[in-house]
C-alpha positions as CSV (number, residue, x, y, z in Angstrom):
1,X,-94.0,-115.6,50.2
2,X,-97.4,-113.6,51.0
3,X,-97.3,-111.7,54.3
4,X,-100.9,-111.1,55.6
5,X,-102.2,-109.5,58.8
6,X,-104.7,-111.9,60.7
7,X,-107.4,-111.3,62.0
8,X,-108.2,-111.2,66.1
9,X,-109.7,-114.4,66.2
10,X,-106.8,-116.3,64.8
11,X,-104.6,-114.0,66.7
12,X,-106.3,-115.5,70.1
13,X,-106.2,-118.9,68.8
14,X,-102.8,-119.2,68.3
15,X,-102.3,-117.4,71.5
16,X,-104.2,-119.5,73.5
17,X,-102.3,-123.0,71.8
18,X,-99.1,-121.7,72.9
19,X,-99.6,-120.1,76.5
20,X,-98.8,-123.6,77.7
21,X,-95.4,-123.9,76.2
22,X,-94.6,-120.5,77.0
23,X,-96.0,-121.1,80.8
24,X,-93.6,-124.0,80.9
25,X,-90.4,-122.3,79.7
26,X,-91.1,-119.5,81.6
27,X,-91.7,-121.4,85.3
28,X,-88.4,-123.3,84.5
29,X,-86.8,-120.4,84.3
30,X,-87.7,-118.5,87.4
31,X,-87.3,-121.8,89.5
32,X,-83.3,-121.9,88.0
33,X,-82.7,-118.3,88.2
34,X,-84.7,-117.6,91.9
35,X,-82.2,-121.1,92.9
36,X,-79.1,-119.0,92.0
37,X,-80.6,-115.9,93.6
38,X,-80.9,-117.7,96.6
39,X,-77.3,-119.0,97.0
40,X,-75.9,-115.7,96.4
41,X,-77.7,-114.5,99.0
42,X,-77.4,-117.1,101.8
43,X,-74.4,-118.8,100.4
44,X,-72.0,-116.5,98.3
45,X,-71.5,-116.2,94.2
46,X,-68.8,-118.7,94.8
47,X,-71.4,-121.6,94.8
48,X,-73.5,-120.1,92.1
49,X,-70.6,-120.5,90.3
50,X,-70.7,-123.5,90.9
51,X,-74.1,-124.0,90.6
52,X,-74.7,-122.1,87.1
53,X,-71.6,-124.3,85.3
54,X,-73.3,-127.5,86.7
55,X,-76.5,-126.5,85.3
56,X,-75.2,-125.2,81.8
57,X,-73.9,-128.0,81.5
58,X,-76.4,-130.6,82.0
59,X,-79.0,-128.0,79.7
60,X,-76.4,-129.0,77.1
61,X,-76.5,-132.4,77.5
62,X,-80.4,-132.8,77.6
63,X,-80.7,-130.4,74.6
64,X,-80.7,-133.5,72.2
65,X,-84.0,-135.3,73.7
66,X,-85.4,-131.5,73.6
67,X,-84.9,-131.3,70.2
68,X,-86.7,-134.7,69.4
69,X,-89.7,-133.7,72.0
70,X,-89.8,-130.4,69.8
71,X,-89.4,-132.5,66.2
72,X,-92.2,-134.9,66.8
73,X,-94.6,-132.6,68.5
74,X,-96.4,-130.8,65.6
75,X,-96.5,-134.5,63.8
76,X,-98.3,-135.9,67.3
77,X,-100.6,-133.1,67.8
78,X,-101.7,-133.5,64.1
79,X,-102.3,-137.4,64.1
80,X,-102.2,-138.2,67.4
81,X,-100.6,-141.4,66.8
82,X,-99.9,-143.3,70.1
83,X,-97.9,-145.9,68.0
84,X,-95.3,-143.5,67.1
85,X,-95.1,-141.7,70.5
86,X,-94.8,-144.5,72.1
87,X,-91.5,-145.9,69.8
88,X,-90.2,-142.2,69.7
89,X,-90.2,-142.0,73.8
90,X,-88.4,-145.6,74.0
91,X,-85.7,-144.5,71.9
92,X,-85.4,-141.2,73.1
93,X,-85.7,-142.6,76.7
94,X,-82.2,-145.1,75.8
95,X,-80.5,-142.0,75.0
96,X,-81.4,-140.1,77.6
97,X,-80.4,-143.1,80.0
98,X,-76.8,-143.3,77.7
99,X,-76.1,-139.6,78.2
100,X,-77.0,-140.0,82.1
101,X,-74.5,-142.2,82.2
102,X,-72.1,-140.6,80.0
103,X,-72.5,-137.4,81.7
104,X,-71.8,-139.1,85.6
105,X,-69.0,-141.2,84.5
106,X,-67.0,-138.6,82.8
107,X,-68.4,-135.7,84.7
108,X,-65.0,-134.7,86.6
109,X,-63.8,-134.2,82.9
110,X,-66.6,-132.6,81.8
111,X,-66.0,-129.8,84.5
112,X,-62.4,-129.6,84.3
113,X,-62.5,-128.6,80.6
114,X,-65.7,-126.3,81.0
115,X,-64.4,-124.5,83.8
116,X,-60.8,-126.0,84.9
117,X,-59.4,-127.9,88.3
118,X,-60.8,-125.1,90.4
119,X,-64.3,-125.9,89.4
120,X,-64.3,-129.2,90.7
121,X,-67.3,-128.3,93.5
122,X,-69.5,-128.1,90.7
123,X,-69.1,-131.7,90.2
124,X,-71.8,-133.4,92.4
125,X,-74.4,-130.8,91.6
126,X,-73.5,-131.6,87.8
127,X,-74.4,-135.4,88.2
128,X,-77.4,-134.8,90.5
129,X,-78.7,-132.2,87.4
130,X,-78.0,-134.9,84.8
131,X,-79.7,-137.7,86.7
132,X,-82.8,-135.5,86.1
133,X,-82.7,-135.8,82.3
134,X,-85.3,-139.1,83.2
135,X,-88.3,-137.8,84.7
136,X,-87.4,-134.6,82.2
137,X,-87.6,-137.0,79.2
138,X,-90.9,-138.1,81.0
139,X,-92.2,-135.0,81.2
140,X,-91.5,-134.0,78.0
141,X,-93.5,-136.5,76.2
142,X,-96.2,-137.0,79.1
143,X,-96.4,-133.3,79.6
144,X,-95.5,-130.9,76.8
145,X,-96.4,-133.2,74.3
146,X,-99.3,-135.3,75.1
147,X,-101.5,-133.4,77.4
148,X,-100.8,-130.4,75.2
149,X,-101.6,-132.6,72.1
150,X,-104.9,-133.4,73.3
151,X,-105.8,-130.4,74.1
152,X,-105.7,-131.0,77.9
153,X,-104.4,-127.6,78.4
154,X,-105.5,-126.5,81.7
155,X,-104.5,-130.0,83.2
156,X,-100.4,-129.3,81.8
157,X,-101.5,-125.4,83.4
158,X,-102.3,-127.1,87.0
159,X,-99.2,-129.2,86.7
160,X,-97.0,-126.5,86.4
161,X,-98.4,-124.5,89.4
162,X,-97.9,-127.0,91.7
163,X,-94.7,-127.5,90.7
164,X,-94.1,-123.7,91.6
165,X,-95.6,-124.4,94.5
166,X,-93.3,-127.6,95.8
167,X,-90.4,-125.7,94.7
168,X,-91.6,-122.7,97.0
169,X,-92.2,-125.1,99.7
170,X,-88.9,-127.1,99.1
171,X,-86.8,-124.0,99.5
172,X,-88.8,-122.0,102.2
173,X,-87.6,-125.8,104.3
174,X,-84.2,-125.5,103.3
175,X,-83.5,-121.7,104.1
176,X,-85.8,-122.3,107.8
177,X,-83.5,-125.5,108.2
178,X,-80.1,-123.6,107.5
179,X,-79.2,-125.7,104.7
180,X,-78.9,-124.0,101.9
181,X,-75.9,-124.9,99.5
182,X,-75.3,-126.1,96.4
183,X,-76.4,-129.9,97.0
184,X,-79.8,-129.2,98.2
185,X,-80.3,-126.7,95.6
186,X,-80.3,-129.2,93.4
187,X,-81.4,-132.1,94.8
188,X,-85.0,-129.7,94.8
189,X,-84.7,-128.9,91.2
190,X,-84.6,-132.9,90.8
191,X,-87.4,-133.7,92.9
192,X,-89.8,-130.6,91.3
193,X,-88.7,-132.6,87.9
194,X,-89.8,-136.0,89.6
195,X,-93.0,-134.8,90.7
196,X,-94.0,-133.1,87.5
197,X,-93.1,-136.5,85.2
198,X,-95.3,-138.4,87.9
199,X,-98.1,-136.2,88.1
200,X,-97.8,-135.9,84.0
201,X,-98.2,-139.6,83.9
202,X,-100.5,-139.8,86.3
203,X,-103.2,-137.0,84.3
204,X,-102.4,-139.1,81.4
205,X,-103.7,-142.4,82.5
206,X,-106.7,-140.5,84.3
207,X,-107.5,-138.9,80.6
208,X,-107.2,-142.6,79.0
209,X,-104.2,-141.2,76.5
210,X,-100.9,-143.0,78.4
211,X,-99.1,-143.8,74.8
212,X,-97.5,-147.0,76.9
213,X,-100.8,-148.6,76.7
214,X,-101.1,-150.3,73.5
215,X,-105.0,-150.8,74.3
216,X,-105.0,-147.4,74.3
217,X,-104.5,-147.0,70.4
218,X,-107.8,-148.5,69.6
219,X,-109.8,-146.4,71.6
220,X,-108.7,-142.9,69.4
């Protein structure tokens, strides 16, 4: 092994390549932490009990089709094979739709031997959290993998921003409304997820690189 300073230029480039991903991380972050912030304040730490078991959980369930989106990145961004995106985002897509399913039928169980029978509020907010592991998976490979991939960086940028900005909007409603609580905490953090796998898909067919058009292959 051969350490060796590099030089500026590199320095920038790799900098530049992985401002995206770090972007991403970074604004799911705030949006989970600012949604507990906010229920201790107009709620009580009660519910964000609640509310952080529900969403430690689920993390832990989708953590399997975030460890394909992360395996098959560096292999798509260096072919750019639509073939094998495409297969790899059918199969991860069935096992994202078995652990949805696992995850809301066995959910009371789940909770109960997380955080035992005095947990059980965290229940609903649990299965609303896992339902989002679809337009996640969505995102994942429409998003972070294939507008990244092609180098469509500033488009994945833009997408991320206006999800900050829904979620903004989302929960400036609620708290003018009066309903804040655990439910519509949620339920936002699904629709920001919705709207960021629609809009993904939506730059990807506008940039002609939607993997789940085989016509697209032969025009790479």
């Amino acid at each position: 092994i051969k350490i060796s300073w590099q030089g500026k230029q590199v320095l920038n480039k790799y900098f530049k390549e992985s401002l995206p991903i770090f972007i991403s991380n970074f604004s799911t972050t705030i949006y989970l932490n600012t949604s507990k912030v906010i229920l201790g304040i107009f709620i009580g730490m009660k519910e964000v009990a609640y509310f952080e078991l529900a969403e430690k959980l689920s993390l832990i369930l989708k953590t399997p089709v975030q460890l394909i989106g992360q395996s098959v990145f560096p292999h798509v961004a260096r072919e750019k094979n639509m073939s094998f995106l495409r297969k790899t985002f059918y199969l991860s897509s069935v096992g994202a739709l078995f652990i949805m399913v696992f995850g809301i039928v066995f959910s009371e169980f789940i909770i109960k031997l997380a955080g035992g029978p005095e947990m059980l509020d965290a229940i609903k907010p649990f299965q609303i959290m896992i339902i989002s592991i679809i337009p996640v998976t969505i995102s994942l490979f429409f998003a972070n993998i294939t507008l990244i991939s092609w180098n469509y960086n500033f488009e994945f940028l833009k997408l991320r921003i206006y999800a900050n900005l829904l979620y903004i909007i989302l929960v400036v409603t609620v708290v003018l409304l009066n309903q804040v609580n655990i439910l519509t905490m949620s339920w936002i953090l699904f629709v920001v997820e919705m709207f960021v796998a629609a809009y993904s898909i939506i730059q990807c067919s506008g940039k002609g690189i939607n993997f789940l058009r085989r016509q697209v292959q032969n025009t790479l």
